[in-house]
C-alpha positions as CSV (number, residue, x, y, z in Angstrom):
1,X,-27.4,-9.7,-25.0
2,X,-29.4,-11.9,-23.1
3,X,-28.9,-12.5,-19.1
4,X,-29.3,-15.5,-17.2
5,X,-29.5,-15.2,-13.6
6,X,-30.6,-17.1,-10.9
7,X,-33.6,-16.2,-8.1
8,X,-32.7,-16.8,-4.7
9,X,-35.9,-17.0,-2.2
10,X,-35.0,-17.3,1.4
11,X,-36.5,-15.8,4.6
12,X,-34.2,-13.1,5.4
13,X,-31.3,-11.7,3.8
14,X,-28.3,-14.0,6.0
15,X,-29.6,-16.9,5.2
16,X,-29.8,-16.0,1.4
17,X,-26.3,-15.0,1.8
18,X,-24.6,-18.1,3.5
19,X,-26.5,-19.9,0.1
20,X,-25.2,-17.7,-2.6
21,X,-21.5,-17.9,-1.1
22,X,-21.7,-21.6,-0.6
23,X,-23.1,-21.8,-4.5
24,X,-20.6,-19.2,-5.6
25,X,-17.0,-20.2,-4.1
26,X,-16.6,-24.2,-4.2
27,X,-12.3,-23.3,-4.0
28,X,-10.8,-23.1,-0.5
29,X,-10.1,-20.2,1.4
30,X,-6.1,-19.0,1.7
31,X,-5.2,-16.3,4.4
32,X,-3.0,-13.8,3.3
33,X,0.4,-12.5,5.7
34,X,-1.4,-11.6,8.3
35,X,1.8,-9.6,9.8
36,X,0.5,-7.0,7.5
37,X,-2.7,-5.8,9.3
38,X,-0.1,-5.1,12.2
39,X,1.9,-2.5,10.4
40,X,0.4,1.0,9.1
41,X,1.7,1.6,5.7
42,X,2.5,5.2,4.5
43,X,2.6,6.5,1.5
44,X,5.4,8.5,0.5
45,X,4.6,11.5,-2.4
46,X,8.2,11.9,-4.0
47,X,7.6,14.0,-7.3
48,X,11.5,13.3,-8.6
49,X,13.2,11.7,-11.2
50,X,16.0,10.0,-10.3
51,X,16.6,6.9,-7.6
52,X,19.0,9.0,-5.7
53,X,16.3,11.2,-5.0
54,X,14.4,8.6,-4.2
55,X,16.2,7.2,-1.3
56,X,17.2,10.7,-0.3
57,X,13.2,11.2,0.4
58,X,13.1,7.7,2.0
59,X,15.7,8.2,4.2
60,X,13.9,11.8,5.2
61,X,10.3,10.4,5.6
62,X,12.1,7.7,7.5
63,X,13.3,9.9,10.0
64,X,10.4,11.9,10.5
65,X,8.7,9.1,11.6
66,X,11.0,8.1,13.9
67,X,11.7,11.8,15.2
68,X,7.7,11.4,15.7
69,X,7.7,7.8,17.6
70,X,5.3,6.5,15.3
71,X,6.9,3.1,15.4
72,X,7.3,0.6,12.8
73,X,5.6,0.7,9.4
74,X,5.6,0.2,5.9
75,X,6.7,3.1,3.5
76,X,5.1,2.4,0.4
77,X,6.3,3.9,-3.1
78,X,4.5,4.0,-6.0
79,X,5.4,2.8,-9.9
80,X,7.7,5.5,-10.6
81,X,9.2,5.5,-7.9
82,X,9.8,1.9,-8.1
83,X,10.8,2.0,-11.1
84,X,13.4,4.6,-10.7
85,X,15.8,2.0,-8.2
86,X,15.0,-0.9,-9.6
87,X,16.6,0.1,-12.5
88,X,19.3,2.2,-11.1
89,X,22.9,0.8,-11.6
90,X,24.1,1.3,-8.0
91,X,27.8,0.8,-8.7
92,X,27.9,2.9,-12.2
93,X,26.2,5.9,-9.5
94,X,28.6,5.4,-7.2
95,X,31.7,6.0,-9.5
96,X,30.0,8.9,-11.1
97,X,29.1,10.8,-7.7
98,X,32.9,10.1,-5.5
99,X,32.7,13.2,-3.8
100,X,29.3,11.8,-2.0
101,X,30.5,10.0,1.0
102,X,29.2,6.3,-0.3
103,X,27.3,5.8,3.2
104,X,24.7,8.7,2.4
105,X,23.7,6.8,-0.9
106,X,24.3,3.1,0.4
107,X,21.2,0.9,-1.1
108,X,21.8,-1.5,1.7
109,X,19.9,1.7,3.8
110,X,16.6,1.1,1.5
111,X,16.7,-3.0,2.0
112,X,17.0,-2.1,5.7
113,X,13.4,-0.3,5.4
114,X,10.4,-2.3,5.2
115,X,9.0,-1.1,1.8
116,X,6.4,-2.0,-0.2
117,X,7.1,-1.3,-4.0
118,X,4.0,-1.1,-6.9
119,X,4.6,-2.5,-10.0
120,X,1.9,-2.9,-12.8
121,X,1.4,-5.1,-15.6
122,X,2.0,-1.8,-18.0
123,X,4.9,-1.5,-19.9
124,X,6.2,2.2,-21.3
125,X,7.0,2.3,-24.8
126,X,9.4,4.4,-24.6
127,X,11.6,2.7,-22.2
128,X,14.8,0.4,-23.6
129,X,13.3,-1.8,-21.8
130,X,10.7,-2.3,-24.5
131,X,12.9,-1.4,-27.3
132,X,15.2,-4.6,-26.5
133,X,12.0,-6.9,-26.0
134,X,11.2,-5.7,-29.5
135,X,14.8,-6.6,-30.6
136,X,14.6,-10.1,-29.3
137,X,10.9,-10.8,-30.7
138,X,9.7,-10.9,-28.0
139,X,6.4,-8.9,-28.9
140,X,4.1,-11.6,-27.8
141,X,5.1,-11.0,-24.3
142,X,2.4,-8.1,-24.3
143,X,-1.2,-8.3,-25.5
144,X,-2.1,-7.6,-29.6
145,X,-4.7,-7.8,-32.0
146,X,-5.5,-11.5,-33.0
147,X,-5.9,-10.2,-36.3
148,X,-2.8,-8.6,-36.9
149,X,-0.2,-10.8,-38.9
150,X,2.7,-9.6,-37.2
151,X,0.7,-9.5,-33.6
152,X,1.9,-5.8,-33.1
153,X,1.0,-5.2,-29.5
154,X,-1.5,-3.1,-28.8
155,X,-1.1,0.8,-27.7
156,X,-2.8,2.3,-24.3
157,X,-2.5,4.9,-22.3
158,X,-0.6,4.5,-18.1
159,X,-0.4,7.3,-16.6
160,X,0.0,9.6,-19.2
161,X,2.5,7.6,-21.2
162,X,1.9,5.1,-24.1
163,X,2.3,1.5,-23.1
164,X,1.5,-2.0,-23.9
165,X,0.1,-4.5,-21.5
166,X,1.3,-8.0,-19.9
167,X,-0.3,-10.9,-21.7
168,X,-1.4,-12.9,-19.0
169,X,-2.8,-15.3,-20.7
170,X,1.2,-16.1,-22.2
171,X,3.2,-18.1,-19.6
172,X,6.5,-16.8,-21.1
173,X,4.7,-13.1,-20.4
174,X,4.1,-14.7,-16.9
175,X,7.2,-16.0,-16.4
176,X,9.2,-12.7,-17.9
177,X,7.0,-10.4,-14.9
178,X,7.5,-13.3,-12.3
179,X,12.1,-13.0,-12.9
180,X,11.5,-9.0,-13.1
181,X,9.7,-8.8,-9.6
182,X,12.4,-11.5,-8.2
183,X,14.8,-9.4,-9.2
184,X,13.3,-6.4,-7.4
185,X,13.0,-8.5,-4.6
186,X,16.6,-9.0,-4.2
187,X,17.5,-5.9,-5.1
188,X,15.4,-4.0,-2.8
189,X,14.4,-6.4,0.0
190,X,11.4,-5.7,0.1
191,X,8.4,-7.8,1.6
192,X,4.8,-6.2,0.5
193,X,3.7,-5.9,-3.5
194,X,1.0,-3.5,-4.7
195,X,-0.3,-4.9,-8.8
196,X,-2.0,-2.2,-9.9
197,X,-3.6,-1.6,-13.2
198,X,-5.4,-4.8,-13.9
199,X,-9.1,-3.0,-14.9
200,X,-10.4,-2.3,-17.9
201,X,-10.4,-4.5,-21.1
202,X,-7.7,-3.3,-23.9
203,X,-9.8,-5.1,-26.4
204,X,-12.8,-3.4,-26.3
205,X,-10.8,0.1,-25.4
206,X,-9.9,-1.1,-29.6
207,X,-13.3,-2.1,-30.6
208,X,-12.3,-5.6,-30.7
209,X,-13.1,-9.0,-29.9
210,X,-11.5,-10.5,-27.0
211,X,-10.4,-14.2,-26.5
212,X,-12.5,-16.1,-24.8
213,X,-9.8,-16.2,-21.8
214,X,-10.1,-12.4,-21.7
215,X,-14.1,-11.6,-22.1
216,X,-15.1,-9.0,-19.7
217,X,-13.1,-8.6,-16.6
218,X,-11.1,-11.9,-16.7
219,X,-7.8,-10.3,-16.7
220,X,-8.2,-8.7,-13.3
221,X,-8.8,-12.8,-11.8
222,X,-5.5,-13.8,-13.6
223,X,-3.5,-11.0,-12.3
224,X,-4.9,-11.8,-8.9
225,X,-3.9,-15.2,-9.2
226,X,-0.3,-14.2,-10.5
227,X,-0.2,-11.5,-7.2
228,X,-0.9,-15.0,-5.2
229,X,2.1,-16.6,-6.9
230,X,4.4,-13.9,-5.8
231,X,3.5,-14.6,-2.2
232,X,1.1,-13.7,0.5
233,X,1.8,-10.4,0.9
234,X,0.9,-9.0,-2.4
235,X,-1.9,-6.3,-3.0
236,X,-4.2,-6.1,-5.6
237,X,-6.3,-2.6,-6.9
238,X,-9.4,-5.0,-7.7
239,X,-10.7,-8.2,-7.5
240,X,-12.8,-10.4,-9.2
241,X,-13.7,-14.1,-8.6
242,X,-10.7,-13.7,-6.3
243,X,-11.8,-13.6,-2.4
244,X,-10.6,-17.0,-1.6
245,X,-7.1,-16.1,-3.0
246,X,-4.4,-14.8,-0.2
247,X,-3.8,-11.1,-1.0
248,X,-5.1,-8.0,0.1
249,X,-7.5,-5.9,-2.0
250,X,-6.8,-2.3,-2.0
251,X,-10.3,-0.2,-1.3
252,X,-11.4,2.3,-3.8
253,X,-10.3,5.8,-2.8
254,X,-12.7,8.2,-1.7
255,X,-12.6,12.2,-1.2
256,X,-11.6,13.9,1.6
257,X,-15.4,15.2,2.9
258,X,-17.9,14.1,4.7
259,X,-20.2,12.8,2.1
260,X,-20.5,9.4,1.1
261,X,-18.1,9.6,-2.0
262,X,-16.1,10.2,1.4
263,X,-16.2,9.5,5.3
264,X,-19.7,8.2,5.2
265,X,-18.7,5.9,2.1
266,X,-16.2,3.8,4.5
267,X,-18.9,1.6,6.5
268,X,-21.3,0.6,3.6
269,X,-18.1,-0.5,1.3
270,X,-16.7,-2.4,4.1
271,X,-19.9,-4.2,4.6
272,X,-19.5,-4.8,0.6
273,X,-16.1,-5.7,0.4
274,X,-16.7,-8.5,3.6
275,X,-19.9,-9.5,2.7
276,X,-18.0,-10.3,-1.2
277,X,-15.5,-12.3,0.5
278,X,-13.0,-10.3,0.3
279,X,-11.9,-9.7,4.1
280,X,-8.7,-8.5,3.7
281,X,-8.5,-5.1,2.5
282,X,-6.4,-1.7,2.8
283,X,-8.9,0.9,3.8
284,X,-8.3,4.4,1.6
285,X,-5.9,6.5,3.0
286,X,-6.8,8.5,6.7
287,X,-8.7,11.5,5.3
288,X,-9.2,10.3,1.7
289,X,-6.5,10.1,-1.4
290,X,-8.3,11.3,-4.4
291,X,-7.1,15.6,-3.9
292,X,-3.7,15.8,-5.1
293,X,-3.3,17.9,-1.6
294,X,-2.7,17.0,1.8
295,X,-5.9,16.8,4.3
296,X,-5.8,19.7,5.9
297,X,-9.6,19.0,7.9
298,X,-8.0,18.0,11.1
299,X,-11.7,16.6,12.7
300,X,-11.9,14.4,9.2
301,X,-9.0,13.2,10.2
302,X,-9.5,12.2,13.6
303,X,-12.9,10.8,12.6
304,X,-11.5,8.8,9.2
305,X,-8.6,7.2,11.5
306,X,-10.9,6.1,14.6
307,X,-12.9,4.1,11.7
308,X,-9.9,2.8,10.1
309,X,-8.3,1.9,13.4
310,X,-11.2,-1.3,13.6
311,X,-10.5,-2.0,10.2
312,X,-7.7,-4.3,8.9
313,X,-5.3,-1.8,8.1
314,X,-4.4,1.8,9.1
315,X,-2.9,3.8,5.6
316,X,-1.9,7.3,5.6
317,X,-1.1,9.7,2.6
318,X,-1.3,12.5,4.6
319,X,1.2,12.2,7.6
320,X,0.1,13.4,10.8
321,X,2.4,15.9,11.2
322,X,1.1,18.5,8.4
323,X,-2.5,18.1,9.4
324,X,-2.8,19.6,12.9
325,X,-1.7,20.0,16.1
326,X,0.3,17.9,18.6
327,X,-3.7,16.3,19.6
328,X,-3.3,14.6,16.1
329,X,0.1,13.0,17.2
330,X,-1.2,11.8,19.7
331,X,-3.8,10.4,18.8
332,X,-2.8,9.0,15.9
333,X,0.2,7.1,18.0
334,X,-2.6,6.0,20.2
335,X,-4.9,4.5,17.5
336,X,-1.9,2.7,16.0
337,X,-1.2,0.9,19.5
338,X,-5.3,0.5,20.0
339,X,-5.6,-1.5,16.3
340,X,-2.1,-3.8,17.0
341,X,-2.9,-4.9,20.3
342,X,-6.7,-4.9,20.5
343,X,-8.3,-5.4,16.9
344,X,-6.0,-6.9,15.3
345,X,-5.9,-10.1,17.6
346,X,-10.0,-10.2,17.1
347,X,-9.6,-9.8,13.3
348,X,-6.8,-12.5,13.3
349,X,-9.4,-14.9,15.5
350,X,-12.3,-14.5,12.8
351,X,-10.3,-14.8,10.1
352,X,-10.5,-18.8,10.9
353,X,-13.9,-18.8,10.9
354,X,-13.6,-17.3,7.5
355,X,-11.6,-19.7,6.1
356,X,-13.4,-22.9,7.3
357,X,-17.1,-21.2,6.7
358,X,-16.7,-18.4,4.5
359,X,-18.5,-16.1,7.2
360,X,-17.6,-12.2,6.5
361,X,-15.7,-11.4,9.6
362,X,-16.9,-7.4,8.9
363,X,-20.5,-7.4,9.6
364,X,-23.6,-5.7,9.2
365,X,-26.0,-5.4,12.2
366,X,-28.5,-7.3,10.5
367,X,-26.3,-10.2,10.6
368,X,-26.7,-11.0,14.2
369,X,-30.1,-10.0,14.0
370,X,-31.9,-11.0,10.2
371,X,-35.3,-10.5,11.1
372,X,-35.4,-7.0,13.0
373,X,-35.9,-4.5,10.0
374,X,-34.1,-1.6,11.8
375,X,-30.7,-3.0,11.0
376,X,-31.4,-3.0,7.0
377,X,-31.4,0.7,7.5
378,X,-28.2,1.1,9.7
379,X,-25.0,2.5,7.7
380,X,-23.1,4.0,10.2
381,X,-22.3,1.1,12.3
382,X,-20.9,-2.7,11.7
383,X,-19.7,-5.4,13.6
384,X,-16.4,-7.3,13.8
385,X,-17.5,-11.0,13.9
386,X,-20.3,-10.8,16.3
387,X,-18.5,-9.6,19.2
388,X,-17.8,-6.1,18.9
389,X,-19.9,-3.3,17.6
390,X,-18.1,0.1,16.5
391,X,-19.9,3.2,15.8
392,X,-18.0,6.2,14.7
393,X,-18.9,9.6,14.2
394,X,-19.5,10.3,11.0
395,X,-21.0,13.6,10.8
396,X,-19.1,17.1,10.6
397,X,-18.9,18.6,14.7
398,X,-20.9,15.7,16.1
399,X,-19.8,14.5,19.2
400,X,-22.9,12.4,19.8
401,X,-24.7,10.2,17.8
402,X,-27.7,7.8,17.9
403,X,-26.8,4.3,18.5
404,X,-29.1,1.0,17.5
405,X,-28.0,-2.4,19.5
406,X,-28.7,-5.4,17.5
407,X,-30.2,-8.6,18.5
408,X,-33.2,-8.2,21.5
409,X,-31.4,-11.5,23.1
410,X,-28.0,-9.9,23.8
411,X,-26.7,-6.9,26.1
412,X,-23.7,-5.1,24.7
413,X,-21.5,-3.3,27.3
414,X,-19.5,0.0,26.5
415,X,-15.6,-0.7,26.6
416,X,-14.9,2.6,27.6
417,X,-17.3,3.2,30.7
418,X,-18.5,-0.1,31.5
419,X,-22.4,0.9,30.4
420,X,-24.5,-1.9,29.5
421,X,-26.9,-1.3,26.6
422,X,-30.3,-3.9,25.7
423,X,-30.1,-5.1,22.3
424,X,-33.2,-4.1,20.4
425,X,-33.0,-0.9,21.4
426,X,-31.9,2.5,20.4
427,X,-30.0,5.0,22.8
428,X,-30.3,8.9,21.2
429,X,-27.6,11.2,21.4
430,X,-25.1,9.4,22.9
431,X,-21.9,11.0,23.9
432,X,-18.7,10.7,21.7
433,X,-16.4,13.3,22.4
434,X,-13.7,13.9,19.3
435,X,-10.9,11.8,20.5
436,X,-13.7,8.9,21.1
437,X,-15.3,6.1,19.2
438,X,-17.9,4.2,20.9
439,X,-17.6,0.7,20.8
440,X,-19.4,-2.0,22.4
441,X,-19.0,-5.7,23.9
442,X,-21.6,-8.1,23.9
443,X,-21.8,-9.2,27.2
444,X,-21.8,-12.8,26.2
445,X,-18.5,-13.1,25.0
């Protein structure tokens, strides 16, 4: 198949940048709910199978957070789990379980939480909710063969189960997805959206062609679009041709180590992510989500949340609680405040800038300074507009690390001890205790 790609010839790499991007993205820029970088989410591992138990596990993860004064946050569920009280018939439970008193059960308890449900645009075949689709011919709703007479819909796999997949491309299909998350909406009051399951290409999973709307990766855009419709606060699992749209871009998880399929792999995909245009992300989980068990590493914790904490927002799959001792608590309460009332503010004031200039407000050090070759070798460190310069730990018992300062112009204080630094330079073995991440001022700010 032949390529067609363009050269771009510039004389350094930010200035080839700022060229691409203004070639690239000709749409405006949207901000997404902002209120959302404020609030850590958590996400709640509930292995049951039915809504009751479902809110009985809310309710307990609910208080345990409280019990631990780790203030307000989201809870977030995942597909089954959403799909379990959705569909639950809260009245018909309510008759069949009398001798629970009613205020244990109450769904008014779960619209009293601030949730954040995940839907996808999958669709079980062995649900009734498929089987009376079928009934109404409604068969086009979901994606199928363009060759088939009867446009059966086409099979895949969802986790684990056989299912079909939305046809986005259908504005009925649209339309049917759009009235089933309104209704969740009422149902469960809930505020923040995760779409997941928008990769891949179903046609070529069947050897076939796609439509021309479809080629490739298009489906991921028009899900992306459709997460924009259902408000700001929606979350996508991928993006594509989709950075100017306003919702947040969940981060490919990452093992819980110290390599770069882990900790080390946080900065450099940062730098990607902002550098794409697409600002607003949900870091991986503190201490990495791709074991099925909890982190049990307490340093990798520490370390992974004093990154995440400059970052736009803090998640957690493992809770604090079951990874250490009372240090972790603490510190985690701590890092919480630190990224709502410090970084936060400073992401929420280059996030502007973003949206009138398209400038990445997560930046690599050679973006203040283009044509000093030392920062194309930095991975360890980035900058948040070019203010502030964080450099965690990132190596297993370290508690030093070398540090570079960008730009030979600029002096960059420590906020911590008030040491000024000249940029241009490199300081060796600088002290970072565990509990510590160095970050600096420049001076000019």
């Amino acid at each position: 198949m032949p390529l067609q790609y363009t050269v771009c010839v510039s004389r350094n790499m930010k200035t080839v940048h700022q060229e691409v991007e203004s070639q690239l993205l000709q749409q405006p820029r949207a901000l997404p709910n902002t209120n959302i970088l404020r609030l850590p989410f958590w996400k709640m591992l509930a292995n049951v199978d039915s809504a009751a138990k479902v809110e009985r596990e809310l309710r307990i993860f609910f208080s345990r957070l409280k019990r631990h004064d780790l203030g307000e946050g989201v809870i977030s569920i995942d597909e089954h789990s959403t799909l379990l009280i959705s569909d639950m018939d809260h009245d018909s439970f309510f008759g069949r379980k009398k001798h629970i008193a009613r205020e244990i059960w109450d769904l008014p308890f779960v619209k009293l939480l601030n949730i954040s449900i995940t839907l996808s645009p999958y669709t079980s075949v062995d649900t009734s909710q498929f089987q009376s689709l079928l009934q109404e011919g409604k068969e086009n709703i979901w994606l199928s063969s363009q060759r088939d007479a009867y446009q059966a819909p086409l099979l895949t796999k969802w986790k684990g189960k056989f299912s079909v997949k939305l046809n986005i491309t259908n504005h009925i299909a649209v339309s049917w997805f759009l009235d089933r998350v309104n209704k969740c909406q009422e149902k469960l009051g809930m505020e923040y959206i995760t779409l997941e399951g928008g990769e891949g290409n179903l046609f070529t999973e069947h050897g076939l062609n796609a439509p021309k709307i479809l080629v490739g990766d298009e489906y991921i855009g028009l899900l992306a679009a459709l997460a924009s419709r259902i408000g700001k606060s929606s979350i996508m699992t991928a993006g594509t041709r989709s950075s100017h749209l306003p919702v947040f871009v969940r981060m490919t998880p990452l093992e819980s180590d110290w390599s770069y399929s882990g900790l080390k792999g946080i900065i450099p995909s940062v730098l990607h992510y902002s550098l794409l245009g697409y600002n607003f992300f949900i870091p991986d989980a503190v201490g990495g989500s791709l074991s099925n068990e909890f982190v049990t590493d307490e340093e990798l914790f520490i370390r992974w949340l004093e990154i995440v904490t400059f970052l736009p927002v803090i998640s957690f799959r493992t809770p604090p609680w079951v990874c250490g001792e009372d240090m972790v608590l603490n510190l985690t309460r701590t890092y919480i405040t630190k990224h709502r009332e410090f970084v936060v503010p400073l992401i929420i004031k280059y996030a502007d800038e973003w949206a009138s200039m398209g400038t990445p407000i997560f930046r690599p050090l050679w973006w203040i300074s283009p044509d000093d070759p030392t920062t194309y070798t930095i991975d360890d460190e980035f900058l948040i507009g070019n203010e502030l310069l964080v450099a965690p730990v990132t190596e297993r018992g370290a508690v030093q690390r070398n540090i570079y300062f960008p730009g030979s112009e600029y002096q960059w204080i420590d906020t911590s001890n008030a040491r000024v630094f000249d940029g241009g330079t490199q300081v060796d073995s600088y002290p970072v205790a565990l509990e510590e991440v160095a970050v600096f001022r420049r001076l000019d700010f």
